[in-house]
N, C-alpha and C positions, 0 to 999 in steps of 0.2 A: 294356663290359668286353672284350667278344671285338674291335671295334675298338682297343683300345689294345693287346690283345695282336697281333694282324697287324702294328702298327705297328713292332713289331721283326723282323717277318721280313725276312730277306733273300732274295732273288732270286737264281735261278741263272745271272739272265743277267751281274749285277753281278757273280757268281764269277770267270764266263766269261771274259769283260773282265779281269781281273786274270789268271787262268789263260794270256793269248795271252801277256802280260807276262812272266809266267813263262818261257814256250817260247821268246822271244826271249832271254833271259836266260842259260837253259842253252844254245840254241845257240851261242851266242856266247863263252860261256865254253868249249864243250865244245871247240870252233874252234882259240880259243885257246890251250886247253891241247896239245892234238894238233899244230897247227900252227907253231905260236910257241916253245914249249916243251918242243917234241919233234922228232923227226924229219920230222916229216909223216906222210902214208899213202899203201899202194900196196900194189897185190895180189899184185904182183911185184917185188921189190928184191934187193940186196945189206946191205942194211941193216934185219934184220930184226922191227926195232922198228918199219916203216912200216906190214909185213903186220899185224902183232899191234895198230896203230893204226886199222884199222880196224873191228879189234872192237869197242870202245865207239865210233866214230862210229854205226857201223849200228845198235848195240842200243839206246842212247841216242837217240841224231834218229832213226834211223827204226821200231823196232820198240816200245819206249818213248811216245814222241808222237805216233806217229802211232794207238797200238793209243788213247792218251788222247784223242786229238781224235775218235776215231772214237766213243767212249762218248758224248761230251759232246755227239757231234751231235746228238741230237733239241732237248737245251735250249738248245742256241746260234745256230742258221741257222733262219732264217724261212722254211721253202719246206712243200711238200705232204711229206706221210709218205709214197707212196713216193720222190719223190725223196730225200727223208732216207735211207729206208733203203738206193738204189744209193749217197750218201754213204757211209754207216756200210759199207757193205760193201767199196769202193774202199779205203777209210783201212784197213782192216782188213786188207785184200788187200796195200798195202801194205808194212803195219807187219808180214807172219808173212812177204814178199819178205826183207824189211831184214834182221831176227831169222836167218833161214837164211846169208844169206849174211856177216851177222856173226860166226856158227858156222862156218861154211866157212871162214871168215879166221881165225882164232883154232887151228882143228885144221889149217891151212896152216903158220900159227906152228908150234903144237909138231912137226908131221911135221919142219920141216925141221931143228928144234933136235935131232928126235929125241930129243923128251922123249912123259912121260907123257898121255893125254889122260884129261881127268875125273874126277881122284882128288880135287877140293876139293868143298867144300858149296855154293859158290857156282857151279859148274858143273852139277852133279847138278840143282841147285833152276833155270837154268838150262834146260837138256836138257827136265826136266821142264815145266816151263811153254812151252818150244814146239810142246811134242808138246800139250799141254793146250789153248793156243791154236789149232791147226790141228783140233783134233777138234770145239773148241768154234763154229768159223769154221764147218765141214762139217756140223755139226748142226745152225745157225742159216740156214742156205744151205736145207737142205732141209726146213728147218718154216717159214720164214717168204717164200721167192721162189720156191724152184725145188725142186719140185713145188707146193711150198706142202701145210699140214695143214688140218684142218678149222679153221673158227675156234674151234671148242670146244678141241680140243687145241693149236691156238695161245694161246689166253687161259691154258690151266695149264699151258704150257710158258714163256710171256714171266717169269714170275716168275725162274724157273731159271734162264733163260737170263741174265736181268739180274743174276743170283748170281754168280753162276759165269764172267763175265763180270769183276766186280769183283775176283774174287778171283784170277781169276790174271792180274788184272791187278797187285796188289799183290805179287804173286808175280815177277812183274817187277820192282818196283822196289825187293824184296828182293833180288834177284839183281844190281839194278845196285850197290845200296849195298855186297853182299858183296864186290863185284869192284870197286871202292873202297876197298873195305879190303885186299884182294890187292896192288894198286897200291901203296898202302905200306909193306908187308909187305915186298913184293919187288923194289922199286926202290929200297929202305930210306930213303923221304920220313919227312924230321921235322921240319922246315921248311923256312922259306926261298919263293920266288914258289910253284912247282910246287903244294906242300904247302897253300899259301893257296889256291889254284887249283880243285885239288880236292875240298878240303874243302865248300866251296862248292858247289860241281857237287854234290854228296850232300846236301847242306842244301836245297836247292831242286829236286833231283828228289824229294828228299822232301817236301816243299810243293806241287809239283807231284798227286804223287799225293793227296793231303789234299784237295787243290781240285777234282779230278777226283769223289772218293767224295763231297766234299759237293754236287757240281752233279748228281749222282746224285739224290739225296735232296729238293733243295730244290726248290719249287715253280718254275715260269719267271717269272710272275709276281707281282709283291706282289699281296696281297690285302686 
């Protein structure tokens, strides 16, 4: 009995493998839509739709996928745990790089519109999850490499940390979905390519995320 029940488990690495699919898929779309169907991006222009294009590039490809590849590293790469962990810590270093300077593009936008900064919910939640991410990075940084804790208070910390961990990382990709809906909101999309484009992009960062919390959860290998 308990063999025919394992024989439906699935594997986190089978996730895995479907997850890289994913990431190609959003970047490509996300490319797409910023490049092709927009202005492009730049940190500096006359055309101030390129600065505010690189807010979803950065928060998206880089603070987004890379905060998700960095989760997923223990159940996806085959190497020694600590190399895992300078991975998980690099992706991570990363993905809170990208996220800053996606904010700094974005409050570049409004400085020069000389509009408001932070008055939506999808900014707030936003703001918030960076600041959550960069405490969560400097917590994990000094219980687990540098100083390092006892292993007693490593073992009833890793729980936490794999919490807390997930959740603002969903906190992310509540924040990219909100700011997908600002997009249409405020560039008044109701169809047509764009509109298809998008939609998309939020349909499969959302998948994205789903696949991430399940290679959380699932063993690496069948059993």
């Amino acid at each position: 009995m308990a063999n025919n029940r394992s024989s439906y488990r699935m594997s986190a690495f089978s996730v895995t493998v479907f997850t890289q699919l994913l990431v190609v898929s959003i970047a490509a779309l996300v490319l797409y839509w910023l490049i092709k169907l927009r202005e492009g991006v730049a940190f500096t222009s006359n055309i101030k739709i390129m600065i505010f294009n690189l807010h979803p590039l950065l928060t998206v490809l880089g603070f987004i996928i890379f905060s998700g590849e960095a989760i997923i590293t223990y159940k996806g790469i085959p190497m020694t745990r600590p190399t895992l962990k300078l991975i998980h810590l690099i992706l991570h270093l990363i993905a809170l790089f990208a996220g800053i300077l996606g904010i700094c593009a974005v409050f570049k936008f409004h400085n020069e519109l000389k509009t408001a900064h932070a008055y939506t919910l999808h900014s707030r939640i936003g703001l918030s999850t960076i600041c959550l991410f960069g405490l969560q990075l400097l917590l994990g940084f000094v219980t687990f490499l540098f100083p390092g804790a006892m292993s007693a208070t490593r073992a009833r910390f890793s729980p936490w940390h794999i919490f807390t961990g997930v959740v603002i990382f969903f906190m992310a990709i509540v924040t990219a979905e909100t700011g997908l809906i600002e997009v249409f909101i405020y560039q008044k999309l109701h169809k047509g390519q764009e509109a298809l484009v998008v939609n998309f992009i939020g349909l499969l960062i959302l998948i994205f995320g789903i696949c991430v919390g399940l290679i959380v959860v699932l063993p690496l290998k069948r059993k």
